[in-house]
N, CA, C and O atoms as a GROMACS GRO file, in nm:
protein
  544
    1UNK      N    1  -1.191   6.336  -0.803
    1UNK     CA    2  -1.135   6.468  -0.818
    1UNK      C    3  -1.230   6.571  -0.758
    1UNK      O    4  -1.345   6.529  -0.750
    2UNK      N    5  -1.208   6.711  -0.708
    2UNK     CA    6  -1.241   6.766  -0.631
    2UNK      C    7  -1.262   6.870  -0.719
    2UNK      O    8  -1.175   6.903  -0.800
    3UNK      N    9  -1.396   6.940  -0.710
    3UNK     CA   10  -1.397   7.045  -0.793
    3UNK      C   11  -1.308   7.198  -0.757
    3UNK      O   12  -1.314   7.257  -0.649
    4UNK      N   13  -1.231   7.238  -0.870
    4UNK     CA   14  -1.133   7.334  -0.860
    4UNK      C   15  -1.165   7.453  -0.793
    4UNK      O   16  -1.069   7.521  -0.755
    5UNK      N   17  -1.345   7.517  -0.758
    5UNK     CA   18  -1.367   7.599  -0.674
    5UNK      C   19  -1.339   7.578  -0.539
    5UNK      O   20  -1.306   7.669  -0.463
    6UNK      N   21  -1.350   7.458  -0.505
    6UNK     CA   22  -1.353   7.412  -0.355
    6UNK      C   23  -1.187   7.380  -0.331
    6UNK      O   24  -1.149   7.400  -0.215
    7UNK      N   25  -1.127   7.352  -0.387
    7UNK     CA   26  -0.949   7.373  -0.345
    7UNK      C   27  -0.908   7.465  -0.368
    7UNK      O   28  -0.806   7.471  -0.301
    8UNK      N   29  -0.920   7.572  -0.435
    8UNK     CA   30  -0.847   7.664  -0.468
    8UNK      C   31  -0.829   7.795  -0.342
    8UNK      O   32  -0.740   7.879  -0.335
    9UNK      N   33  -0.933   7.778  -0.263
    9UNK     CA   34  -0.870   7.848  -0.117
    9UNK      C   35  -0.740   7.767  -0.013
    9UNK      O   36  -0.655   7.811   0.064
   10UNK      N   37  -0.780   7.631  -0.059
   10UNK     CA   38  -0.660   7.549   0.014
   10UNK      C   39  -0.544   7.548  -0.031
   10UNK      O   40  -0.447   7.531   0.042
   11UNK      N   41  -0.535   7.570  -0.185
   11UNK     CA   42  -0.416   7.599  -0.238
   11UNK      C   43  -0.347   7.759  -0.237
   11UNK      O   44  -0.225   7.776  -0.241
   12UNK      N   45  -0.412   7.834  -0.232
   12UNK     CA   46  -0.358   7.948  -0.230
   12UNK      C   47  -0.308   7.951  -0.046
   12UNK      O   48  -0.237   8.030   0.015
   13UNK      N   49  -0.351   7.881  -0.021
   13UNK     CA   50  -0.308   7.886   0.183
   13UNK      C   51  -0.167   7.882   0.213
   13UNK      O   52  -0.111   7.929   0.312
   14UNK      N   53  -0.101   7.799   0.086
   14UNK     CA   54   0.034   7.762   0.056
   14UNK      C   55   0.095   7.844  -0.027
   14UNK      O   56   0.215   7.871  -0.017
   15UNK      N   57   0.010   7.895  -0.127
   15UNK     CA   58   0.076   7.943  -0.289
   15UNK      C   59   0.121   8.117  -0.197
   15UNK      O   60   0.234   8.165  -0.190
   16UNK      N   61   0.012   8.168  -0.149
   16UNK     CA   62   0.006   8.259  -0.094
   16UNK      C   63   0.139   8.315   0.008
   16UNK      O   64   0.161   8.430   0.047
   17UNK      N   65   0.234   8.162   0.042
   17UNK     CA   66   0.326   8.274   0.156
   17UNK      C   67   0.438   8.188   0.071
   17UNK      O   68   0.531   8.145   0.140
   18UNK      N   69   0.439   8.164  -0.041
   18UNK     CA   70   0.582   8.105  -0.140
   18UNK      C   71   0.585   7.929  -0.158
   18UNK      O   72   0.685   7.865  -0.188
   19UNK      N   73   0.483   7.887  -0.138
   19UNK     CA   74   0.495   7.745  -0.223
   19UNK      C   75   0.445   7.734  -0.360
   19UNK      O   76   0.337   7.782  -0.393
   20UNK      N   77   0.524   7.670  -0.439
   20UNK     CA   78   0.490   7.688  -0.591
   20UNK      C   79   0.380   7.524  -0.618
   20UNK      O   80   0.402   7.407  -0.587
   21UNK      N   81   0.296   7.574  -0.667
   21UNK     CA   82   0.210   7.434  -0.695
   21UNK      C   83   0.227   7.379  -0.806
   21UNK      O   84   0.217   7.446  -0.909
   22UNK      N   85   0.256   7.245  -0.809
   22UNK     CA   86   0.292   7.156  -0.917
   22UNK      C   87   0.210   7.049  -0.984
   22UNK      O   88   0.123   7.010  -0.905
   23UNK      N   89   0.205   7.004  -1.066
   23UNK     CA   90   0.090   7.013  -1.159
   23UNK      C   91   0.108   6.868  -1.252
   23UNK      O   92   0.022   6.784  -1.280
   24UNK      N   93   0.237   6.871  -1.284
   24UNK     CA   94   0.314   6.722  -1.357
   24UNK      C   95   0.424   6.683  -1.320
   24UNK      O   96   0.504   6.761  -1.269
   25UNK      N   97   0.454   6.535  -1.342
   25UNK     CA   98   0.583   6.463  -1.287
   25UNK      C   99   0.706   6.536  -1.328
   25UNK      O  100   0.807   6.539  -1.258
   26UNK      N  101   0.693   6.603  -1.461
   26UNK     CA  102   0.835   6.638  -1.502
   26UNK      C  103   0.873   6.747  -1.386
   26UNK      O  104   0.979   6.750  -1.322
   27UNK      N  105   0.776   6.825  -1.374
   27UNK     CA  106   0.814   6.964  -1.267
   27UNK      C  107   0.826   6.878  -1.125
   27UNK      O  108   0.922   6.933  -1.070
   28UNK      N  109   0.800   6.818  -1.074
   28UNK     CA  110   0.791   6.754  -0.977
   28UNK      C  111   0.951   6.683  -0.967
   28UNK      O  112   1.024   6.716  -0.874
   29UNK      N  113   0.984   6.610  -1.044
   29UNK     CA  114   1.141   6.564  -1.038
   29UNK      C  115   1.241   6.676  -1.087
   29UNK      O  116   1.360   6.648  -1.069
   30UNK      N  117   1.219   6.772  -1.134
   30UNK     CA  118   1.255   6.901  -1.148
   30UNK      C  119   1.318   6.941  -1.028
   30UNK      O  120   1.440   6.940  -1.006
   31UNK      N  121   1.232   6.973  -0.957
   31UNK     CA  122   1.219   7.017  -0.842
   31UNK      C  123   1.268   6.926  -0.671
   31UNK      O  124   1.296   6.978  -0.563
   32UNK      N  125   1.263   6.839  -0.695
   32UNK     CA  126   1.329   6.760  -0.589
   32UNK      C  127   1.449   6.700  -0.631
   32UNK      O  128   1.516   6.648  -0.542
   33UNK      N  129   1.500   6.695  -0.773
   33UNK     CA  130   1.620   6.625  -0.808
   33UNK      C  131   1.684   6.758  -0.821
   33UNK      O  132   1.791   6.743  -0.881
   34UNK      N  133   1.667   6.859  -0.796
   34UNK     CA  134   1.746   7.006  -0.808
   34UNK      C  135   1.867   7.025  -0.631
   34UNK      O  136   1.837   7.034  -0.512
   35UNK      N  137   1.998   7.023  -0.703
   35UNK     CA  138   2.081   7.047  -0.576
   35UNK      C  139   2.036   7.180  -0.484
   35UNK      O  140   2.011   7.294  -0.524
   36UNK      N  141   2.035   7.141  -0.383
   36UNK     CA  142   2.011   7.217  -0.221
   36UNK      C  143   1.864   7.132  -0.175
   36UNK      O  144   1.828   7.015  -0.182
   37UNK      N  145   1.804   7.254  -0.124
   37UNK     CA  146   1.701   7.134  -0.022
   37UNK      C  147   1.567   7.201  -0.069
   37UNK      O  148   1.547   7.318  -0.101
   38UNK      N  149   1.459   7.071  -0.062
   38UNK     CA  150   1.289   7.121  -0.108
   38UNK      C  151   1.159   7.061   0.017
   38UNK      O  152   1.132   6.948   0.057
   39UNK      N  153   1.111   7.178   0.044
   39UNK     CA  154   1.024   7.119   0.103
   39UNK      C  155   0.910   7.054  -0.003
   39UNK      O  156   0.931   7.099  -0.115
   40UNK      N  157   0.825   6.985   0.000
   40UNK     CA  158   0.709   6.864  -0.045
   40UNK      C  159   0.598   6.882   0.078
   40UNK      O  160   0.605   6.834   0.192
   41UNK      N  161   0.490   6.969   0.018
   41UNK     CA  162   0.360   6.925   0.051
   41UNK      C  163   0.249   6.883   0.010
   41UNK      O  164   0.189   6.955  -0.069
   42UNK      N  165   0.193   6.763   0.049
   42UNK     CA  166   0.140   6.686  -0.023
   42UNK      C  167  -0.043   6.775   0.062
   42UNK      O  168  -0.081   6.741   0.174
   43UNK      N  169  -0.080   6.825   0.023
   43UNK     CA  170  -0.160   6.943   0.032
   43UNK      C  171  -0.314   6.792   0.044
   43UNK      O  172  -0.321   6.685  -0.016
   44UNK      N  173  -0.393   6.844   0.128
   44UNK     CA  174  -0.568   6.743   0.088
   44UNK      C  175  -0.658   6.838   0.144
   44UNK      O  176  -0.631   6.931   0.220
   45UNK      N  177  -0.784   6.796   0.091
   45UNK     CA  178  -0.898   6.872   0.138
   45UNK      C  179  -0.927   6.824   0.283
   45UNK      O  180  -1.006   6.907   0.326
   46UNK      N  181  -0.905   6.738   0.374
   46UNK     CA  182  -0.932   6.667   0.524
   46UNK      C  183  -0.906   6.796   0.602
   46UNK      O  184  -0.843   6.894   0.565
   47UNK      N  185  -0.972   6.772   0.726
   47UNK     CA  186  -0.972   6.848   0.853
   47UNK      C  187  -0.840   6.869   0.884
   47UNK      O  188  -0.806   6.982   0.918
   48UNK      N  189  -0.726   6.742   0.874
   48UNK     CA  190  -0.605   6.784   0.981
   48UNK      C  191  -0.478   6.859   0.848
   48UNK      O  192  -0.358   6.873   0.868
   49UNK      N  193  -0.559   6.897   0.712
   49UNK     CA  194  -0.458   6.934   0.624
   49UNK      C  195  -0.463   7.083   0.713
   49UNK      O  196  -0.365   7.143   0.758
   50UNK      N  197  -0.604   7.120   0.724
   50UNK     CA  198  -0.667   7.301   0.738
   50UNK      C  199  -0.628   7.334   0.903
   50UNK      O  200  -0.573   7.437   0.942
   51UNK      N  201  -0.671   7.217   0.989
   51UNK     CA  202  -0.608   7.229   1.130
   51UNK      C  203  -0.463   7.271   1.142
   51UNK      O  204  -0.417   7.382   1.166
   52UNK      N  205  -0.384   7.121   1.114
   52UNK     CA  206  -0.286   7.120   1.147
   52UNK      C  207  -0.148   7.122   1.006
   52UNK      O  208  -0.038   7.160   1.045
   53UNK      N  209  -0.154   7.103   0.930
   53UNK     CA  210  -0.106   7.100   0.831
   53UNK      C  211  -0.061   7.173   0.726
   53UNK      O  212   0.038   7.143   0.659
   54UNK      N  213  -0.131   7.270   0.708
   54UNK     CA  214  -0.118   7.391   0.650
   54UNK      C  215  -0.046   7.514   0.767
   54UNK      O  216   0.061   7.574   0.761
   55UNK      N  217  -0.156   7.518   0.872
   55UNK     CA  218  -0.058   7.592   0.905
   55UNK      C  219   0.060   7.560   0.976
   55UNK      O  220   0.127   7.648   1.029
   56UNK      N  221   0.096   7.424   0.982
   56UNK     CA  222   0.255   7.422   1.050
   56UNK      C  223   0.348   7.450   0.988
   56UNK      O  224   0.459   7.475   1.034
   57UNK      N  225   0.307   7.450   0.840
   57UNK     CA  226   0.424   7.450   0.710
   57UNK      C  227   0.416   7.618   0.732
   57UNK      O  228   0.520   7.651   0.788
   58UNK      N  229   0.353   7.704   0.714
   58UNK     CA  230   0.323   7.813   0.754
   58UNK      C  231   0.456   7.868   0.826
   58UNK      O  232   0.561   7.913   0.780
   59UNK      N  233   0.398   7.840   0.987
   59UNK     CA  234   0.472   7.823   1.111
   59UNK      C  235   0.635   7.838   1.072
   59UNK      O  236   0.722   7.924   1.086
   60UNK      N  237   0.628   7.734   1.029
   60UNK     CA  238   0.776   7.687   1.021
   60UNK      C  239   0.906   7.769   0.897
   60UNK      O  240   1.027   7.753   0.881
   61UNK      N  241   0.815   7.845   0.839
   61UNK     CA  242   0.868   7.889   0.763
   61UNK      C  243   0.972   8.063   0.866
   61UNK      O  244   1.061   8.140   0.833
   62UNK      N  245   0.899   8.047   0.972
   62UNK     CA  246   0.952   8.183   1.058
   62UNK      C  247   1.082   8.088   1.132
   62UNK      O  248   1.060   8.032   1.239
   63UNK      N  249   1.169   8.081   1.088
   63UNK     CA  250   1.336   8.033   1.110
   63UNK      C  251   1.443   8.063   1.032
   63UNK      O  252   1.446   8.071   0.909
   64UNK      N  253   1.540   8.081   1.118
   64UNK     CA  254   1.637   8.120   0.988
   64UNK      C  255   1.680   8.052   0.881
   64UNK      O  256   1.712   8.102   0.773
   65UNK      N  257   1.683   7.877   0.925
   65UNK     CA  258   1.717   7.805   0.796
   65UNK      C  259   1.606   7.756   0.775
   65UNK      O  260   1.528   7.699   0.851
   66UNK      N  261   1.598   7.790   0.623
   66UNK     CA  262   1.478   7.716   0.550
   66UNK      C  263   1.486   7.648   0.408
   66UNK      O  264   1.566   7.708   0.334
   67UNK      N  265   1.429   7.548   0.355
   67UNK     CA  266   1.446   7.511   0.233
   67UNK      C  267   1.454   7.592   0.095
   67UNK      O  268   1.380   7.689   0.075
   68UNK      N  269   1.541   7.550   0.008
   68UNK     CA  270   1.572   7.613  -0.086
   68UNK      C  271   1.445   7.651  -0.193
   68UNK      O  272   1.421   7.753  -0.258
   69UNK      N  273   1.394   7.556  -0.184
   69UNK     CA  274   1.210   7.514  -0.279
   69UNK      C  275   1.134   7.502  -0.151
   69UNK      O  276   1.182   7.450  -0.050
   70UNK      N  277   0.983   7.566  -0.158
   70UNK     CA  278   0.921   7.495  -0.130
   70UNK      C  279   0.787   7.455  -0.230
   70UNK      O  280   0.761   7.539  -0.316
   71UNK      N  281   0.716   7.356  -0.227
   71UNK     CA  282   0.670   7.235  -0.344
   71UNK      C  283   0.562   7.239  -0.308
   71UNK      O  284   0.559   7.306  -0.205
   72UNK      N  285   0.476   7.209  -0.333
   72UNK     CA  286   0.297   7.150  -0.300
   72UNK      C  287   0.272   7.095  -0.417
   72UNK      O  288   0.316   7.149  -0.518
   73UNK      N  289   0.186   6.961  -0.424
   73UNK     CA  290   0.084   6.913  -0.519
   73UNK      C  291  -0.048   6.828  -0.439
   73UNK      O  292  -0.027   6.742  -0.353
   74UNK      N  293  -0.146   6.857  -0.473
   74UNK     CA  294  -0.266   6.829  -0.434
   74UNK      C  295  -0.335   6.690  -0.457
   74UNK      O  296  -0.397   6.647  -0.555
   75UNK      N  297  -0.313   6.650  -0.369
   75UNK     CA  298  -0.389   6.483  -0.356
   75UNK      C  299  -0.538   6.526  -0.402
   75UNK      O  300  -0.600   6.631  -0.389
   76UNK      N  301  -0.568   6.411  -0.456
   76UNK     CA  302  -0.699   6.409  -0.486
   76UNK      C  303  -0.754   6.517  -0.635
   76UNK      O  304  -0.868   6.554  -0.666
   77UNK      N  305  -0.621   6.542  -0.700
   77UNK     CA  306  -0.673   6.682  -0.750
   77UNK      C  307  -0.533   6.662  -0.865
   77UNK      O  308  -0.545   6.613  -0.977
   78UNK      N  309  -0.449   6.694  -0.827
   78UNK     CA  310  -0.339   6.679  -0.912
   78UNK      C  311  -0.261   6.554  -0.911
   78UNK      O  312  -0.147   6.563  -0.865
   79UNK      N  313  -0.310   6.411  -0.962
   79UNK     CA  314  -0.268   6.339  -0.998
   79UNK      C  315  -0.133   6.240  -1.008
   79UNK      O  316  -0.088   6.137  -0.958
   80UNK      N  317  -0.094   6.356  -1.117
   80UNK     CA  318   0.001   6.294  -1.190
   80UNK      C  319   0.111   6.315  -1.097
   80UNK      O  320   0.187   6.231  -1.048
   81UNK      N  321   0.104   6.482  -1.076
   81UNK     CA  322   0.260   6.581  -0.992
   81UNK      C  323   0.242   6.483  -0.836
   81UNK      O  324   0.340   6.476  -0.761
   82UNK      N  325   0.101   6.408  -0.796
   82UNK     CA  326   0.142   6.347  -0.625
   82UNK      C  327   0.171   6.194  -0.628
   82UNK      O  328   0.214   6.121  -0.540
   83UNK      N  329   0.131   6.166  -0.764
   83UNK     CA  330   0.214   6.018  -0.747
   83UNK      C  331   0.356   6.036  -0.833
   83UNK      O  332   0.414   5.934  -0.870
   84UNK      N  333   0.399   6.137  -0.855
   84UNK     CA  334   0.535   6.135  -0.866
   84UNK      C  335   0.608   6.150  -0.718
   84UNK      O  336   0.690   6.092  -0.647
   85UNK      N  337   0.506   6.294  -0.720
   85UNK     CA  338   0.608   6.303  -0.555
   85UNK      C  339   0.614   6.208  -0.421
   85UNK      O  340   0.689   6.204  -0.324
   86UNK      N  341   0.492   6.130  -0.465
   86UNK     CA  342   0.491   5.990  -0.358
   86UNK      C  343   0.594   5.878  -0.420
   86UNK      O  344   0.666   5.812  -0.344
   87UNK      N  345   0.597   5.865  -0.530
   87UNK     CA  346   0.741   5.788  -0.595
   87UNK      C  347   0.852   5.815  -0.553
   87UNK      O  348   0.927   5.717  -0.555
   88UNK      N  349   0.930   5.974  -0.486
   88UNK     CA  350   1.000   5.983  -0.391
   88UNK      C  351   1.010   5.956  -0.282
   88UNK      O  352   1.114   5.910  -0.235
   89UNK      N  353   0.882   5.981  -0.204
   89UNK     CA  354   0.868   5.926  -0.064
   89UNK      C  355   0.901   5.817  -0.045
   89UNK      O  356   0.934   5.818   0.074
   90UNK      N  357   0.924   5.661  -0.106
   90UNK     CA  358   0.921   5.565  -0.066
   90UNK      C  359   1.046   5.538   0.015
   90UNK      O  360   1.149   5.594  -0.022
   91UNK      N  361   1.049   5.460   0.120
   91UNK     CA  362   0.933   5.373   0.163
   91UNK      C  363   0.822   5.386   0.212
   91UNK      O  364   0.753   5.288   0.242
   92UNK      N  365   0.790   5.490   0.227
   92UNK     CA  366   0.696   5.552   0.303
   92UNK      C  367   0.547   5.521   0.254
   92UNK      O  368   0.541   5.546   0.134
   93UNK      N  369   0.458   5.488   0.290
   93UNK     CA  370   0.316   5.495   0.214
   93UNK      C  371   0.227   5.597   0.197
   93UNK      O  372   0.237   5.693   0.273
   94UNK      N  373   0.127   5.597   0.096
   94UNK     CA  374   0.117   5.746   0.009
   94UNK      C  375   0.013   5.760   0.159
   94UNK      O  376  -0.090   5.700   0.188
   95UNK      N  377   0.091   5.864   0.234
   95UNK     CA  378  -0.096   5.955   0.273
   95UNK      C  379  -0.062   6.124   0.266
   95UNK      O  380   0.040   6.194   0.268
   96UNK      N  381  -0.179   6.141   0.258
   96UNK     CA  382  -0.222   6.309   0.254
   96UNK      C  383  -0.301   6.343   0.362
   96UNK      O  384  -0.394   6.269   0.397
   97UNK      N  385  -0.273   6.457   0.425
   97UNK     CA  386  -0.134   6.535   0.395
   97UNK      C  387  -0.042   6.483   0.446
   97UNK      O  388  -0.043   6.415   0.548
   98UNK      N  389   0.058   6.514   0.370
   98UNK     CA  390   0.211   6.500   0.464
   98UNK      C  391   0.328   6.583   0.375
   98UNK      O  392   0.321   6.640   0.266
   99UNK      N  393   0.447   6.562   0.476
   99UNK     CA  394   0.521   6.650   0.426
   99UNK      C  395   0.646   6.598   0.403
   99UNK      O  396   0.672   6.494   0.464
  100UNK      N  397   0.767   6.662   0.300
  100UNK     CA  398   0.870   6.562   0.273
  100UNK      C  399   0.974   6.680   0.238
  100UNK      O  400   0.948   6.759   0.147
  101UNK      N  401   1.110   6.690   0.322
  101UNK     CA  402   1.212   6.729   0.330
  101UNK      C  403   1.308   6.655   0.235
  101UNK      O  404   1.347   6.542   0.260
  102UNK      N  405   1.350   6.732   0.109
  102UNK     CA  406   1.496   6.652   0.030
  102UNK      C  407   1.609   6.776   0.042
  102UNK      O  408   1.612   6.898   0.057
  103UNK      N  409   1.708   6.648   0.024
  103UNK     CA  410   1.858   6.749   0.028
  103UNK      C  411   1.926   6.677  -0.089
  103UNK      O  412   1.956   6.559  -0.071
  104UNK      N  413   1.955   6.737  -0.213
  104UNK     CA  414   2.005   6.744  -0.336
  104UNK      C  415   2.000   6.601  -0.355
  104UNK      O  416   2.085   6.512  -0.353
  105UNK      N  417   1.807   6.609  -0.383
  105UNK     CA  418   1.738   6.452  -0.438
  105UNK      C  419   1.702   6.367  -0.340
  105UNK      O  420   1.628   6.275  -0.373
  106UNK      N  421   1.738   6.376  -0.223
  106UNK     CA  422   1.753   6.271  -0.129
  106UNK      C  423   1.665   6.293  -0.036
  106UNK      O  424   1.677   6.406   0.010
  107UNK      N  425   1.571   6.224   0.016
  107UNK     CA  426   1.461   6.236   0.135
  107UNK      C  427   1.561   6.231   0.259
  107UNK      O  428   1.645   6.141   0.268
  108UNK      N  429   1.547   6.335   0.355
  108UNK     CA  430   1.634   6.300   0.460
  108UNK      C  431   1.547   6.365   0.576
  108UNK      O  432   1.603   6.403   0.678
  109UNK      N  433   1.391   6.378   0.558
  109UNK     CA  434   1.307   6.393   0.667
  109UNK      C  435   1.107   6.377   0.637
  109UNK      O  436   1.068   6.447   0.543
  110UNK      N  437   1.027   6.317   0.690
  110UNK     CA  438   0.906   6.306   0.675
  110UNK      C  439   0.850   6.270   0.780
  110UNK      O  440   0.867   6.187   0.870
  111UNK      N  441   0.735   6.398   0.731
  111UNK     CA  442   0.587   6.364   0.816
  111UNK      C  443   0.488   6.308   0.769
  111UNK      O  444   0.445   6.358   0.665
  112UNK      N  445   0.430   6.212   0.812
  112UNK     CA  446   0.294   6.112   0.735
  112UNK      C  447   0.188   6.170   0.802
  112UNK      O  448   0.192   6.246   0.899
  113UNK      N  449   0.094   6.128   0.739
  113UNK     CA  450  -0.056   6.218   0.840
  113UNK      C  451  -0.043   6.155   0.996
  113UNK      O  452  -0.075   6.222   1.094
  114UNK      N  453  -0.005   6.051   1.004
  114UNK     CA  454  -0.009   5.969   1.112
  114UNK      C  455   0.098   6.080   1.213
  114UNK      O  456   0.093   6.084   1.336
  115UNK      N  457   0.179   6.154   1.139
  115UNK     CA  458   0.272   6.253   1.250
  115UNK      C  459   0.164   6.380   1.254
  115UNK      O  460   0.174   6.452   1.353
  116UNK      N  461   0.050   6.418   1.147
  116UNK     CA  462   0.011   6.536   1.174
  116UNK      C  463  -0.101   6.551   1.227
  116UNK      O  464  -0.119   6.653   1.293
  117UNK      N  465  -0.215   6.449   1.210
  117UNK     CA  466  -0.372   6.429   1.254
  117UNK      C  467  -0.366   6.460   1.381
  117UNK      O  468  -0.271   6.400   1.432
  118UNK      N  469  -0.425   6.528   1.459
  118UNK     CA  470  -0.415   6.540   1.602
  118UNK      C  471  -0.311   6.599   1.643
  118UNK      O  472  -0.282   6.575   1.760
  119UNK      N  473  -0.254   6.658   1.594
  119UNK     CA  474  -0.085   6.743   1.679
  119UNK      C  475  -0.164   6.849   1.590
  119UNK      O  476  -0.226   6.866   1.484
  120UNK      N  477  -0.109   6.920   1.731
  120UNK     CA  478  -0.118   7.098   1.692
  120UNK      C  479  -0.010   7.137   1.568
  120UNK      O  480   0.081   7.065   1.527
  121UNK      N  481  -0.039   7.252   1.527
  121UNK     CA  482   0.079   7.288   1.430
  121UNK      C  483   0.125   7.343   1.467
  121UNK      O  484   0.208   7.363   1.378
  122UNK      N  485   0.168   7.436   1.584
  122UNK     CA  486   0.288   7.464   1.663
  122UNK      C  487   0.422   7.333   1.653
  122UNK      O  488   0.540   7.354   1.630
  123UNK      N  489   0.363   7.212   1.676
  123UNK     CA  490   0.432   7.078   1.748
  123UNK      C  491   0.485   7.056   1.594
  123UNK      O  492   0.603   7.083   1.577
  124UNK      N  493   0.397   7.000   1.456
  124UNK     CA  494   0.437   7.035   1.363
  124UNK      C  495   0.589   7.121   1.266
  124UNK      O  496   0.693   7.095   1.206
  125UNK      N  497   0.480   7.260   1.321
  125UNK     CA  498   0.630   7.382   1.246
  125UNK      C  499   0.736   7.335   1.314
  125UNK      O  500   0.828   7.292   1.244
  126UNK      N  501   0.752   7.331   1.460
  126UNK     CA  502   0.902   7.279   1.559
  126UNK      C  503   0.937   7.175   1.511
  126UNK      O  504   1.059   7.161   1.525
  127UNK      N  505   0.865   7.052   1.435
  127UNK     CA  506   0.938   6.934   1.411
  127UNK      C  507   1.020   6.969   1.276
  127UNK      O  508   1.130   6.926   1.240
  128UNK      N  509   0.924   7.067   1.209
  128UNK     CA  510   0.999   7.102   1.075
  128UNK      C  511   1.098   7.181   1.061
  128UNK      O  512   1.143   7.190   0.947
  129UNK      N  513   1.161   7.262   1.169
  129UNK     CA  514   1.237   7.347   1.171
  129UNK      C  515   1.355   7.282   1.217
  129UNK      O  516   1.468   7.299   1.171
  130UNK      N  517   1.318   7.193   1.325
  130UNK     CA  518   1.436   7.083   1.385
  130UNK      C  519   1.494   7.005   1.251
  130UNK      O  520   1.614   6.980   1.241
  131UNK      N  521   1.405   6.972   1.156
  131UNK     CA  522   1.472   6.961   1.013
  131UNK      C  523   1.542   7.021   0.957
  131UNK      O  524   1.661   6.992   0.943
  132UNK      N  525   1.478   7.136   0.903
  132UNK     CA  526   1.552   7.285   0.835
  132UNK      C  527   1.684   7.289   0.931
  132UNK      O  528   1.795   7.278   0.878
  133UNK      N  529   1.670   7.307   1.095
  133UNK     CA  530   1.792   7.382   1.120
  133UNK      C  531   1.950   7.252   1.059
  133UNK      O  532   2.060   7.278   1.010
  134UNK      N  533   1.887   7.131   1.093
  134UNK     CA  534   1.999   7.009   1.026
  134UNK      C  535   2.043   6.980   0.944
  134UNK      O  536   2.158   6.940   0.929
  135UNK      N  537   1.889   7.003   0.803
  135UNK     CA  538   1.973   6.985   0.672
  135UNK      C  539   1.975   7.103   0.591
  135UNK      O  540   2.036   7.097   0.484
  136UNK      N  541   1.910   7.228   0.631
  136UNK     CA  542   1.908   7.328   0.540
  136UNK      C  543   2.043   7.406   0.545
  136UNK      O  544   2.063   7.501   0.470
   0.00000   0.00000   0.00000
C-alpha cells in the first residue's frame, strides 16, 4: 500500500475534472451495474498512469458523447473497490492502469496497460471517444 500523501495528487488528477473515487465493492457494483454507461479507471502510481493515462481520460472527456459515470479506484491503494472492479473486467487480466467502458452492466470496451504504456494520450483520449461516440 502506498502512503496516502503520495497518491493523493494522482487522485485528485481525476477527482478534480468529475471522476468519483471508489473505495468498496458495494459502490463499485453500484456503479457499473447502474443502467446507461460508466467509465472505470483503474488509476496506479507508474510512469505511463501520469504520462499517458491520466491524461487521456482527461482528453477524452472534450466530446460530445460521454459516459454517464465516470469511476476511478486505485490499485495498490484501494483494494477492495479494484478487485471488484477487476471482477468486471474479466476476461481480461488485472493490470493498472487501465480503463473500462460499461453499458447498463456490460463491458463493451477496454484498455489494458499493454494499450496505454508508450502511446501518447492524444492516441488514448481518440481511442476513448471512438468508444463514447458508439456506446454512449
Amino acid at each position: 500500500m502506498y502512503p496516502p500523501e503520495l497518491v493523493q495528487p494522482m487522485r485528485e488528477e481525476l477527482t478534480s475534472i468529475g471522476f468519483e473515487e471508489i473505495v468498496t465493492s458495494a459502490d463499485v457494483e453500484s456503479a457499473i451495474q447502474n443502467e446507461g454507461t460508466a467509465l472505470v479507471v483503474v488509476n496506479s502510481v507508474c510512469g505511463c498512469a501520469a504520462a499517458n493515462a491520466r491524461p487521456g481520460a482527461k482528453m477524452s472527456l472534450d466530446n460530445d458523447k460521454k459516459p454517464n459515470r465516470l469511476i476511478t479506484v486505485f490499485a495498490g491503494v484501494d483494494k477492495e473497490a479494484t478487485d471488484a472492479a477487476r471482477g468486471f473486467m474479466v476476461p481480461f487480466p488485472p493490470s493498472s492502469p487501465s480503463m473500462a467502458l460499461f453499458k447498463n452492466g456490460e463491458l463493451v470496451h477496454m484498455l489494458e496497460r499493454h494499450h496505454i504504456e508508450g502511446r501518447p494520450a492524444e492516441l488514448i483520449a481518440e481511442n476513448l471517444k471512438d468508444a463514447f461516440n458508439e456506446h454512449c
